[in-house]
C-alpha positions in Angstrom: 0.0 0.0 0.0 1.1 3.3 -0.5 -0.5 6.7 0.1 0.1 10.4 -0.3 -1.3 13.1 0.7 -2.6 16.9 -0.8 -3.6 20.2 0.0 -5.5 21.4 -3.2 -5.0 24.8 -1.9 -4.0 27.5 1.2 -6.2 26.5 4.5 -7.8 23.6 2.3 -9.1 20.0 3.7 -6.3 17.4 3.4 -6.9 14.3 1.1 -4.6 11.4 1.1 -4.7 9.0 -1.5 -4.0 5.5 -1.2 -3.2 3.3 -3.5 -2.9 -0.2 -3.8 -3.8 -2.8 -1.1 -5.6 -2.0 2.1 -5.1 -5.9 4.2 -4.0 -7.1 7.6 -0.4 -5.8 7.0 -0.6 -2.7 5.8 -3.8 -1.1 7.4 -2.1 0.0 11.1 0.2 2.2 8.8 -2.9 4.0 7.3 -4.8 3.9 10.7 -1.3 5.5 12.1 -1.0 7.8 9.6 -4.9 9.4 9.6 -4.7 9.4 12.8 -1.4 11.6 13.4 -2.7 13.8 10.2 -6.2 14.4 11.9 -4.2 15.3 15.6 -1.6 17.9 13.6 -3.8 19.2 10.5 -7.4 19.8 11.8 -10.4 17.3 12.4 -11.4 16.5 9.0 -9.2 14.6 5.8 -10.5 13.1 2.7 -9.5 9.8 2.4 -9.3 9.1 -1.8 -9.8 5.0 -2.0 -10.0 5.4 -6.0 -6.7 3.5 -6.4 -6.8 0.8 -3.4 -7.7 -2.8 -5.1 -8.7 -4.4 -2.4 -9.7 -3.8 1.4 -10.2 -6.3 4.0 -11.9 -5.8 7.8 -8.6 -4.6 9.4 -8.6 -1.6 7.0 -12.1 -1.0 7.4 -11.3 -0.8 10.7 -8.4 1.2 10.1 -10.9 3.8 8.6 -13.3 3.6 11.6 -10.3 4.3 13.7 -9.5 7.5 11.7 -13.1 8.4 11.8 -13.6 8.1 15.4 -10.4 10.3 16.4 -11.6 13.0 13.3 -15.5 13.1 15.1 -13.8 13.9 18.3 -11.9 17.1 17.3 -15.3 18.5 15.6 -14.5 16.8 11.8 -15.2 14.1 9.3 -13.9 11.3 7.4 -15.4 11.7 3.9 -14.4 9.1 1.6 -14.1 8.8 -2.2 -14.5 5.6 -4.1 -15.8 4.3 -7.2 -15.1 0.1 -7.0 -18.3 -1.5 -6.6 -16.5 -4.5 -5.1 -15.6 -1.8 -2.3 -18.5 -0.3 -2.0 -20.7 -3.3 -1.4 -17.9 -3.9 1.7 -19.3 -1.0 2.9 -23.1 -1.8 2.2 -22.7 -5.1 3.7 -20.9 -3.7 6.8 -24.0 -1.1 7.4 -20.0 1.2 7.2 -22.4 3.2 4.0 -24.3 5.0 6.9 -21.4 5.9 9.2 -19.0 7.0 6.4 -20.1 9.7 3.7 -18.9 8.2 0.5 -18.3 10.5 -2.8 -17.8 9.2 -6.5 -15.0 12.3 -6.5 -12.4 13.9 -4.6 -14.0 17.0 -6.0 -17.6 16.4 -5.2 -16.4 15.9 -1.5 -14.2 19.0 -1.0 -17.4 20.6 -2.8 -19.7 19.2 0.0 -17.7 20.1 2.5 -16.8 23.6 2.0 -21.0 24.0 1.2 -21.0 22.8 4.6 -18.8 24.8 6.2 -20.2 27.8 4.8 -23.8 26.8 6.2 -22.2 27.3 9.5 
């Protein structure tokens, strides 16, 4: 698995990008990484899963991890995938009513800066 992450602009929303696998070995590395990125950059990151191939429970949990410390500074965990294979994971999991789940990084930076100005 790798990842890396973007600022699309100045005081913009994080959004890391992983790619490849999401399993057993290589999920505490993405849980440890969202995590320290949600404690230093602010509460909320996109999380792009366009490019992962496969994810098994312990990166699911990984992302329910992530989610859980982003909720408690005031944030979210928005994620962005297009693999049906992936997203029935989620469906099955009853994980499509915890996480908000975009078809684009763009549509969810959208969303959340509508958001953010409704406040």
């Amino acid at each position: 698995m790798e990842f890396s992450v973007s600022t699309p602009g100045a005081g913009a929303v994080p959004v890391v990008a992983v790619n490849g696998e999401v399993d057993v070995y290589s999920a505490p590395t993405l849980r440890d990484s969202l995590t320290e990125l949600l404690e230093t950059r602010g509460g909320t990151v996109v999380v792009d899963l366009t490019d992962v191939g496969f994810l098994d429970s312990t990166g699911l949990g990984a992302l329910v991890a992530a989610r859980t410390t982003a909720a408690s500074a005031g944030g979210s965990l928005p994620l962005v995938c297009t693999h049906q294979r992936i997203l029935k994971l989620f469906t099955i999991t009853g994980l499509d009513g915890v996480f908000r789940i975009y078809d684009s990084v763009d549509r969810a930076l959208s969303d959340l800066a509508g958001s953010a100005a409704e406040s």
